[in-house]
MMTF fields as JSON, N, C-alpha, C and O atoms, coordinates in Angstrom:
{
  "mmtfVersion": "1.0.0",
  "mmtfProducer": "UNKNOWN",
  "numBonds": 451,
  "numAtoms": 452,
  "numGroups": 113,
  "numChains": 1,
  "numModels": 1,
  "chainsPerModel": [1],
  "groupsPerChain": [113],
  "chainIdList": ["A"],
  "bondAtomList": [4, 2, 8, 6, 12, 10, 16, 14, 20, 18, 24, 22, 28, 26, 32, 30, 36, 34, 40, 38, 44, 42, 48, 46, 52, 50, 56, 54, 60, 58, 64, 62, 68, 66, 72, 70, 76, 74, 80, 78, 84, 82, 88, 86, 92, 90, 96, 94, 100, 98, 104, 102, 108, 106, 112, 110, 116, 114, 120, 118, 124, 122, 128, 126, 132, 130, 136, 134, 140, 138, 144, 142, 148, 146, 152, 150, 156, 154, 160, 158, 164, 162, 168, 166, 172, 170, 176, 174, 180, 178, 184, 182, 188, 186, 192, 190, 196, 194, 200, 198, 204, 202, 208, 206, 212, 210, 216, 214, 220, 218, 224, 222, 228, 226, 232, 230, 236, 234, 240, 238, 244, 242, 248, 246, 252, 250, 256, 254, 260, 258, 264, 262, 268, 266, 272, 270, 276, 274, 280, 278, 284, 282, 288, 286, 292, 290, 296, 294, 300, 298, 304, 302, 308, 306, 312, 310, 316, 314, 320, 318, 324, 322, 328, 326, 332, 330, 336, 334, 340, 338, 344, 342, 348, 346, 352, 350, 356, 354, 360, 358, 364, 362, 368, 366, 372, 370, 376, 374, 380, 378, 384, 382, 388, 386, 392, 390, 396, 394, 400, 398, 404, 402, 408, 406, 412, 410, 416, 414, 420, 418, 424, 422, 428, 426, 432, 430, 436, 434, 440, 438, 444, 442, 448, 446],
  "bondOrderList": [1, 1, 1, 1, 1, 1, 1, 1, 1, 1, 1, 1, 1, 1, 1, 1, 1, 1, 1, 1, 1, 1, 1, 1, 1, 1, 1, 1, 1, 1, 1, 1, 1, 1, 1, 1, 1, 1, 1, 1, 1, 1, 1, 1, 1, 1, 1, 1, 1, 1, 1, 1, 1, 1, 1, 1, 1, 1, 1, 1, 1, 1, 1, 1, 1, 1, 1, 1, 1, 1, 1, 1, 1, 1, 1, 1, 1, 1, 1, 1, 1, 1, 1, 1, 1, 1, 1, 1, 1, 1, 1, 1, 1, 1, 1, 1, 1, 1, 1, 1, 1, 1, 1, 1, 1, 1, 1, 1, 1, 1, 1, 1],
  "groupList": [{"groupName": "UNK", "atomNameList": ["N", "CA", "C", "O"], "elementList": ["N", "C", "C", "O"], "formalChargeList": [0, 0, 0, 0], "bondAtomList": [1, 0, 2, 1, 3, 2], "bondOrderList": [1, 1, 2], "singleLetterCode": "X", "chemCompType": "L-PEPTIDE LINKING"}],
  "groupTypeList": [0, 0, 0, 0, 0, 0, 0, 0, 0, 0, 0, 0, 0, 0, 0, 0, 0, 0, 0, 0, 0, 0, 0, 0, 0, 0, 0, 0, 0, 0, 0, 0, 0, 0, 0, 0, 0, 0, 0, 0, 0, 0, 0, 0, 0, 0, 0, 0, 0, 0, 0, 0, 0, 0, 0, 0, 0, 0, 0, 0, 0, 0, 0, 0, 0, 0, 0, 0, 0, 0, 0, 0, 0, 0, 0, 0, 0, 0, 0, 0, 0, 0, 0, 0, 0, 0, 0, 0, 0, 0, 0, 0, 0, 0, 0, 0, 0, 0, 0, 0, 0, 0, 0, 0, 0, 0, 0, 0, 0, 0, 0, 0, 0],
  "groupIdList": [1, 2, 3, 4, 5, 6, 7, 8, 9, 10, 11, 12, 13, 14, 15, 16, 17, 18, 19, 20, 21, 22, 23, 24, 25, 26, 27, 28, 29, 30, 31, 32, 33, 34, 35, 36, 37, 38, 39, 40, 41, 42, 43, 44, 45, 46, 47, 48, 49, 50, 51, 52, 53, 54, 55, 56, 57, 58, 59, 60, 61, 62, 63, 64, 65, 66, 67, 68, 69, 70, 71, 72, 73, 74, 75, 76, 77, 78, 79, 80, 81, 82, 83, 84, 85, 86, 87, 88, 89, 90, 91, 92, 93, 94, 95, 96, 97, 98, 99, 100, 101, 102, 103, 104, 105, 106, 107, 108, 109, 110, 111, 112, 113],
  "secStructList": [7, 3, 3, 3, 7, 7, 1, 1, 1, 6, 6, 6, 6, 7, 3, 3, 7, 1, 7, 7, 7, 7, 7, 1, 1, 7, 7, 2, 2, 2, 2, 2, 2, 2, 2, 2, 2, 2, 6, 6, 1, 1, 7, 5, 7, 7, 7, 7, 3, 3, 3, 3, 3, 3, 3, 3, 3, 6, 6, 3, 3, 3, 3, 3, 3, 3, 3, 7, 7, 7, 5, 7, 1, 1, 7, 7, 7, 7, 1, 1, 7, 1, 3, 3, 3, 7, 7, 7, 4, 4, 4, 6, 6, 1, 1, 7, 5, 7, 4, 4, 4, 2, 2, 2, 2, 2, 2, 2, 2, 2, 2, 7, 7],
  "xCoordList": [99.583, 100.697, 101.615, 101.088, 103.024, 104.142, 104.541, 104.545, 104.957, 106.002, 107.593, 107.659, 108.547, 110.093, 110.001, 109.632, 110.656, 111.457, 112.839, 113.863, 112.499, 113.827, 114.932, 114.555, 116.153, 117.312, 116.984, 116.324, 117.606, 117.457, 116.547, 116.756, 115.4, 114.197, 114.362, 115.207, 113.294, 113.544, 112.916, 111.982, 113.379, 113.247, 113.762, 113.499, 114.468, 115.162, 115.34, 116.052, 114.735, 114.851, 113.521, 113.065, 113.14, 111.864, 110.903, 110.841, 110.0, 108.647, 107.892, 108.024, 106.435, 105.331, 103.988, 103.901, 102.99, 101.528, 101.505, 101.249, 101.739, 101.553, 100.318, 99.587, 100.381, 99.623, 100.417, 101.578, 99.742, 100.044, 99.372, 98.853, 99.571, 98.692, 97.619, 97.676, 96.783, 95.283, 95.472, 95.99, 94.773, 94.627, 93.497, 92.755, 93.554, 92.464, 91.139, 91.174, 90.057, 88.939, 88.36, 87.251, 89.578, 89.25, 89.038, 89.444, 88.45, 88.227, 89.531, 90.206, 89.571, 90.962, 90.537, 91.59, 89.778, 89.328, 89.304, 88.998, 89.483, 89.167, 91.052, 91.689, 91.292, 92.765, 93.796, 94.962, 93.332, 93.912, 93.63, 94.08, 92.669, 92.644, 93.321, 93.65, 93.695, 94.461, 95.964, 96.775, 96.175, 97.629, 97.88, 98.928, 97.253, 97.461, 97.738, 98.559, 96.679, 96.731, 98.505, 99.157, 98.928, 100.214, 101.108, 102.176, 100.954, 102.288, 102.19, 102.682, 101.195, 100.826, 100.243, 99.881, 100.025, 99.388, 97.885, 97.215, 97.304, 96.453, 95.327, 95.515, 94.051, 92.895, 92.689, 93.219, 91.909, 91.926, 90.089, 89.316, 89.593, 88.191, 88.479, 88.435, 88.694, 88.89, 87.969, 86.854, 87.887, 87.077, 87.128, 87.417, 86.887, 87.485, 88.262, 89.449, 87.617, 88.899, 89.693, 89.089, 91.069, 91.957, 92.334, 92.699, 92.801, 93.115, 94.288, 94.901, 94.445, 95.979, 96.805, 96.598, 98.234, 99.429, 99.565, 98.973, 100.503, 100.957, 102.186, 102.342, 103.31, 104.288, 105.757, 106.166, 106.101, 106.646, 108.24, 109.15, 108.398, 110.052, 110.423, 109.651, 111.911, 112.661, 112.026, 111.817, 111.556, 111.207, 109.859, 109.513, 108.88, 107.663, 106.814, 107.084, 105.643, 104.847, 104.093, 103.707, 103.868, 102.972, 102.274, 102.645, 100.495, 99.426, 98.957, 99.094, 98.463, 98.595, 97.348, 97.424, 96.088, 94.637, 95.005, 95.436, 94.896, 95.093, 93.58, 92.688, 93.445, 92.305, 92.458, 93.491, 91.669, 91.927, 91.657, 91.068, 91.853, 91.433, 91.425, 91.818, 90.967, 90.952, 91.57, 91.216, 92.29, 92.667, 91.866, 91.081, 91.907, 90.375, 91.243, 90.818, 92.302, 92.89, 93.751, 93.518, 95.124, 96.177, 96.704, 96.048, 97.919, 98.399, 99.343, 99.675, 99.557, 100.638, 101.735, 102.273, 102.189, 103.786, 104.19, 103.587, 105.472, 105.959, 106.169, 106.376, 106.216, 106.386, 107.208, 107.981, 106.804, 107.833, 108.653, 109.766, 108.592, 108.993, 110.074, 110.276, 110.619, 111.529, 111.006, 111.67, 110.186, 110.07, 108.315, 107.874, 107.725, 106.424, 106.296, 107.299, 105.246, 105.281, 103.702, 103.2, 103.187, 101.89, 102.419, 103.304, 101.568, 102.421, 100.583, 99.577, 100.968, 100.19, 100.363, 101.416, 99.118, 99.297, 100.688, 101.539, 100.687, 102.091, 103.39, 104.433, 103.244, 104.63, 104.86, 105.752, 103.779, 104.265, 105.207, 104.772, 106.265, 107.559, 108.619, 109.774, 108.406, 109.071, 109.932, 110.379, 109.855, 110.268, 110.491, 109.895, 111.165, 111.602, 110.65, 110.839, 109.82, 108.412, 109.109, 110.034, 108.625, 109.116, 108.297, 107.239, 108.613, 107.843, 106.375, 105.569, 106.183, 104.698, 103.724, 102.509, 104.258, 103.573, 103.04, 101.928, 104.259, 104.422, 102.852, 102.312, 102.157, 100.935, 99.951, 99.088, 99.735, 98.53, 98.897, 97.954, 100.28, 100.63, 99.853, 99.391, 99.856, 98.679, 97.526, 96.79, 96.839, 95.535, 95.004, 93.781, 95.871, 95.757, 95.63, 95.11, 96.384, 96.168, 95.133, 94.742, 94.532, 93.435, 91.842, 90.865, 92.351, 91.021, 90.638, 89.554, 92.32, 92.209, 92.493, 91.43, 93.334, 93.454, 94.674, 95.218],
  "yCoordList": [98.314, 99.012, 99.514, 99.966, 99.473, 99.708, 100.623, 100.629, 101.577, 103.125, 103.55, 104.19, 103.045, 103.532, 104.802, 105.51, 104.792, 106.47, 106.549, 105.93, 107.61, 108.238, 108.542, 108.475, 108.852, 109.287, 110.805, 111.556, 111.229, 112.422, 112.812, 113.787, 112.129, 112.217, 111.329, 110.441, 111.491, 110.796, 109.496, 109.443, 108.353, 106.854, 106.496, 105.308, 107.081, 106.689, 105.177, 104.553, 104.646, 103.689, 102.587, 101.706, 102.769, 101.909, 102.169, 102.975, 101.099, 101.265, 101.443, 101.049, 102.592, 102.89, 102.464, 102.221, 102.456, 102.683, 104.571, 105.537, 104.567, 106.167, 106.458, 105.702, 107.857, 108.231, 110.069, 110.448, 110.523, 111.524, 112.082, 111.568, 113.421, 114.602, 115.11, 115.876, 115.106, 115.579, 116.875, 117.229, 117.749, 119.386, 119.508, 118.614, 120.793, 121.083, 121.264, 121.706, 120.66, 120.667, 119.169, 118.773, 118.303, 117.449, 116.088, 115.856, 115.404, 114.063, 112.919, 113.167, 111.776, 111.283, 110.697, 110.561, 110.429, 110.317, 110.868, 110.177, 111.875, 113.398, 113.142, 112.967, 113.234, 113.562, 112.545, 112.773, 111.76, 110.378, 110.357, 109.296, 111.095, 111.189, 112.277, 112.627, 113.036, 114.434, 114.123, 114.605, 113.046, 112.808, 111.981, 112.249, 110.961, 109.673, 110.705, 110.546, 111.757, 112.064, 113.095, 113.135, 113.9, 114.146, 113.375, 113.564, 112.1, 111.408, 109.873, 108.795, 110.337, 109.196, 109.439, 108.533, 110.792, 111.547, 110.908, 111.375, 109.828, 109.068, 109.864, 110.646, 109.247, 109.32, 107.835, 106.79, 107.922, 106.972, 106.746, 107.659, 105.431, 105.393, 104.812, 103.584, 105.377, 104.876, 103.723, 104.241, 103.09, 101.748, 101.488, 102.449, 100.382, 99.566, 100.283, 100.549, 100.597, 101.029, 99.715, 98.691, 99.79, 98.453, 98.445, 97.306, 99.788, 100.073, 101.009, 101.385, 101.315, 102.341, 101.608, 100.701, 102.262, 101.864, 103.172, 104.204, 103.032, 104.526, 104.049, 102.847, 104.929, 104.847, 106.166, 106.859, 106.133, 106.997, 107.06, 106.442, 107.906, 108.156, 109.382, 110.212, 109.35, 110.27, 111.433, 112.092, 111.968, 113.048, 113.163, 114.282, 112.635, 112.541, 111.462, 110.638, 111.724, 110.112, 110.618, 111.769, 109.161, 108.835, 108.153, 107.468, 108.634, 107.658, 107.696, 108.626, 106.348, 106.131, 105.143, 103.944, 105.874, 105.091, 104.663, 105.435, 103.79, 102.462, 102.213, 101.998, 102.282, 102.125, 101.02, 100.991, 100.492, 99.883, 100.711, 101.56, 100.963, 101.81, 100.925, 99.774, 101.678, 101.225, 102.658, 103.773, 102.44, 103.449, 103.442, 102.524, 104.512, 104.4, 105.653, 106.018, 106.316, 107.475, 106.501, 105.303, 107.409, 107.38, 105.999, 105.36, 105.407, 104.571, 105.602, 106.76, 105.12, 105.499, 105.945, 105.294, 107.264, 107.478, 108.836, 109.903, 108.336, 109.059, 110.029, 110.475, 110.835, 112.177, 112.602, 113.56, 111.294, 111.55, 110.393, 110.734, 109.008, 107.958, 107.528, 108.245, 106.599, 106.451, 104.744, 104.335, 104.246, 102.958, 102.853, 103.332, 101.74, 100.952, 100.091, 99.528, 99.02, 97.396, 97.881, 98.827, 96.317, 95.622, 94.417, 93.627, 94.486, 93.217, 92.449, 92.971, 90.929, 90.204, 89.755, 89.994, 89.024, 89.006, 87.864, 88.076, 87.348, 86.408, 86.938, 86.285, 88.205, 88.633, 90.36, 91.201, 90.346, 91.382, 91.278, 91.807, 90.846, 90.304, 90.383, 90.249, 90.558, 90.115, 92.392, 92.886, 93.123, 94.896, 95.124, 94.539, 95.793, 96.471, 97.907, 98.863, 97.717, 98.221, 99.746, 99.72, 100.446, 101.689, 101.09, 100.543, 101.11, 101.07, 101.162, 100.297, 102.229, 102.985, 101.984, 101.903, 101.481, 100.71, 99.311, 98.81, 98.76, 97.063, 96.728, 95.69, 97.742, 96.935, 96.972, 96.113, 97.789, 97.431, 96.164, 95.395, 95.664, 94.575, 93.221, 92.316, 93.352, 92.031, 92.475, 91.502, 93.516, 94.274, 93.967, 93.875, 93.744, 93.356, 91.854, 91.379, 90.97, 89.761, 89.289, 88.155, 90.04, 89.362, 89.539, 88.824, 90.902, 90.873, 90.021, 89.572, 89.87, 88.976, 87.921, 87.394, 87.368, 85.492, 85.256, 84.153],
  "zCoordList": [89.783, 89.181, 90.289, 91.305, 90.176, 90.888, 89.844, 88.613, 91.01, 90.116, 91.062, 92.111, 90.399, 91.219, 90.783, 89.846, 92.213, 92.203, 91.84, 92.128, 91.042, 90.674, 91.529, 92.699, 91.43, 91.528, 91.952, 91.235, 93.405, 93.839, 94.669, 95.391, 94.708, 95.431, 96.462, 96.353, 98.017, 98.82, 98.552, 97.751, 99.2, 99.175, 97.819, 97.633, 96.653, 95.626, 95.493, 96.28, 94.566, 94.047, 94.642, 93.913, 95.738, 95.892, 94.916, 93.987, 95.441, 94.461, 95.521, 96.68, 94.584, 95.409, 94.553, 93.35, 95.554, 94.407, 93.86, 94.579, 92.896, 92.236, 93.231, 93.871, 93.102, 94.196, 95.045, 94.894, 95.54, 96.457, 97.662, 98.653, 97.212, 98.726, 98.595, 97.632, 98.982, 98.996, 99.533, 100.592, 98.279, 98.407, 99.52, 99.927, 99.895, 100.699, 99.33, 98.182, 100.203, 99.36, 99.211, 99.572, 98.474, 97.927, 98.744, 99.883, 98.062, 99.004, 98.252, 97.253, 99.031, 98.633, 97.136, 96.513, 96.584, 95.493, 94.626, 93.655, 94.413, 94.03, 93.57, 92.532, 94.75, 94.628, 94.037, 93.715, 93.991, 93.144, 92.429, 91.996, 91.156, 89.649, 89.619, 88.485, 90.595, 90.034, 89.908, 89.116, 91.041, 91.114, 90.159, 89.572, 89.726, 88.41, 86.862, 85.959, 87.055, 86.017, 85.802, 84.758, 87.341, 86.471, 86.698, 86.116, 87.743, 87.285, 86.576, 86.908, 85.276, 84.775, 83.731, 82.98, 83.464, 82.121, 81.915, 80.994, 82.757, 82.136, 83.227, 84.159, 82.613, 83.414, 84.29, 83.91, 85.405, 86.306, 86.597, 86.306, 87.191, 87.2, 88.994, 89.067, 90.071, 91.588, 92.11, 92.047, 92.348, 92.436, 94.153, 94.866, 94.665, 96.085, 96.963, 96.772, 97.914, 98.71, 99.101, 99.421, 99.061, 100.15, 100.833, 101.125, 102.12, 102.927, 102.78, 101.78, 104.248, 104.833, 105.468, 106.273, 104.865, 105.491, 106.268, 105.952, 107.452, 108.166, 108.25, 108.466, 108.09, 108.616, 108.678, 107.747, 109.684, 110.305, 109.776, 110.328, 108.625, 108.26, 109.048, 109.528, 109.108, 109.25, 109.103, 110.122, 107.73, 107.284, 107.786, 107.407, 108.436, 108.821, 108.176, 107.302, 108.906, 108.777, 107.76, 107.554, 106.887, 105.262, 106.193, 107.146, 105.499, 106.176, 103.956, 103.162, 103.741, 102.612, 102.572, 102.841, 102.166, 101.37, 100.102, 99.246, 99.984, 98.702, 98.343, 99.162, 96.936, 96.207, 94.675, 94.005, 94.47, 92.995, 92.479, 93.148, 91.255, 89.874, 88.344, 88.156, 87.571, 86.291, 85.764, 86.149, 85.07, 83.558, 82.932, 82.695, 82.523, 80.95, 80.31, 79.214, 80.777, 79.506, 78.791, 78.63, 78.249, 77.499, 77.864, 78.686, 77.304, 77.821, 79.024, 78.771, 79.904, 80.97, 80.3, 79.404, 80.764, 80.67, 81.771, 81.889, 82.529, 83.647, 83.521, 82.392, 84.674, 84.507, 85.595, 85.61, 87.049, 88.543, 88.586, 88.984, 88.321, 88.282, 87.213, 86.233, 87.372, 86.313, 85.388, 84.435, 85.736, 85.722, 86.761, 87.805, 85.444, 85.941, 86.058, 85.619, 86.624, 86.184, 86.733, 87.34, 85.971, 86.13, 86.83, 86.501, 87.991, 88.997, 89.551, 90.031, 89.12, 89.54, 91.181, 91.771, 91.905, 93.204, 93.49, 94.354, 93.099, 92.976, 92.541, 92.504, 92.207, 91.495, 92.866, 92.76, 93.923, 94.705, 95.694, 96.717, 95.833, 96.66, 95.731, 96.136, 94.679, 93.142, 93.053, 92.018, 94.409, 94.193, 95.534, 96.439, 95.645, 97.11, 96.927, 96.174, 97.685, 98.272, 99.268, 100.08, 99.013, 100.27, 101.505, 101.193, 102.793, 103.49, 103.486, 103.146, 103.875, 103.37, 102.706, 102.885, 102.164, 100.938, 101.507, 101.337, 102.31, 102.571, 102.977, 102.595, 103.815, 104.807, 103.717, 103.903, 102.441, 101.176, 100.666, 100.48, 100.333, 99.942, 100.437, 99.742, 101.683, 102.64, 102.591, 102.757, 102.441, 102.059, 101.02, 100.908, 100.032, 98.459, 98.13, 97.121, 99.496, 99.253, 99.816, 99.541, 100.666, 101.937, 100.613, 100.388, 100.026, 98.791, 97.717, 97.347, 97.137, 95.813, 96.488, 96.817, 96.846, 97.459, 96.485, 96.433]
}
């Protein structure tokens, strides 16, 4: 799943893997059903790790653990994003990716093929 950003926020208009910041306490797992669940209303089941992208914006550096998941709540609906897709491995070139993002993209292909 790919989630654009909205209008107003930084990197506006790319797409990311939904996802965020890990509270103190939590493990990144932990924190990726907390984040799915508010910007996605849904529940999440974290599966595979696929790796980290790092990369260094303007505003400071995103280091970004990529995981598969399964949904098992609600159907999805946004709450930070303006727009979703379900993107097959053939259809990931198919969005202008924020940075951050680009190095799970080959992470994702080296797993599935």
């Amino acid at each position: 799943m790919a989630a654009r950003r909205g209008p107003g926020r930084q990197m506006a208009g790319y797409w990311e893997f939904p996802g965020g910041k890990i509270e103190p306490g939590e493990t990144p797992q932990v924190a990726l059903v907390r984040e799915l669940r508010e910007e996605l209303l849904t529940d999440a089941e974290v599966g595979e790790f696929v790796g980290r992208g790092v990369f260094d914006y303007p505003f400071g550096r995103v280091i970004l653990d990529a995981y598969f998941c399964k949904l098992v709540g609600a159907e999805p609906r946004l709450t930070e994003h303006v727009e979703f897709r379900w993107l097959g491995v053939d259809e990931l070139d198919s969005i202008e990716w924020a940075p951050a993002d680009v190095p799970i993209i080959g992470q994702i292909r080296q797993i599935l093929g």
